[in-house]
N, C-alpha and C positions, 0 to 999 in steps of 0.2 A: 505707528511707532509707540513702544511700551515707556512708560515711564519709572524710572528706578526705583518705586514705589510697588510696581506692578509685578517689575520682575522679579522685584526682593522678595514677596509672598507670594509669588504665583509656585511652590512646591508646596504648600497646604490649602484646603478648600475651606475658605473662611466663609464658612454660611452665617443668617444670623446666630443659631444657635451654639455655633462654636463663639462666636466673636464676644456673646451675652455671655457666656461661661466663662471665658477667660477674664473679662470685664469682674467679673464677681469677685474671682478670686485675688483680683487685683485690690477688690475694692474692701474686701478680707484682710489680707498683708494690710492694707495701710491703717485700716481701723483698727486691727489688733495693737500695730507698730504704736497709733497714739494713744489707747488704752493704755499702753504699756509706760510710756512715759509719763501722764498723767496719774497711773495708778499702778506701779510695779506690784507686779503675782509674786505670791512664794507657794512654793510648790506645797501639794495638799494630794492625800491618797482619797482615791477612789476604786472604781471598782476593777482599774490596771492594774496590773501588777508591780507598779512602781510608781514611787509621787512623780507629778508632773503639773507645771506651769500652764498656762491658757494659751502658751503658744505651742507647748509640745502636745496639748489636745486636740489644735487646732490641727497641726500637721498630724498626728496619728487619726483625726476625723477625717479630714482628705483623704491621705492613704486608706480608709476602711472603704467611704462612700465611695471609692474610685475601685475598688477589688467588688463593690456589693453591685454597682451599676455594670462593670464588665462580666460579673456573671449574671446580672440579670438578660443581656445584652446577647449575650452565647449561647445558654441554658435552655433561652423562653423564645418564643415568638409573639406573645405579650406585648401590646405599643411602649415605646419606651420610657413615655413619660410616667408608667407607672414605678419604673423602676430608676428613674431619675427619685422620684417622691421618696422612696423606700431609703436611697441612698441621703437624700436630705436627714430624715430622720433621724438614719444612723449617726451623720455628722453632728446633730442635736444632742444626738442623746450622749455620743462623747465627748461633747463639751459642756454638755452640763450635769454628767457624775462619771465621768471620767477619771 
């Protein structure tokens, strides 16, 4: 007998490596969230095309790292954690001249 725990997420395959990922980005959201309250951003140009906040880098970093890793993922036959790394970077690098 499953328990409603079991069969609530048994339509996705929670390996560690999903479970660590999602953990992160959770742990993202919330460190941003108190950054933010602690120390309110005003938006500042970089090298986008439009000023933006440390949270709007934050989400257009996700959004790039997650377009850089699904083509590294498609494209390569490359192990993936190189292309996890590459995607890291990206995220880096749009948060800090973004």
């Amino acid at each position: 007998m499953e328990s409603n725990t079991e069969s609530l997420f048994a339509w996705m395959a929670w390996t560690p490596e999903v479970a660590i990922f999602f953990v992160a980005i959770l742990l993202m959201l919330v460190g941003m969230s108190l950054w933010q309250v602690r120390s309110p951003s005003i938006e500042r140009r970089g090298f986008l095309p439009m000023p933006t906040t440390r949270g709007d880098r934050l989400f257009i970093g996700l959004l790039s790292a997650a377009y850089v890793n699904l083509a590294w993922a498609g494209l390569t036959d490359v192990t993936q954690m190189i292309g996890a790394g590459i995607s890291f970077i990206v995220l880096l690098i749009v948060m800090r001249w973004g």
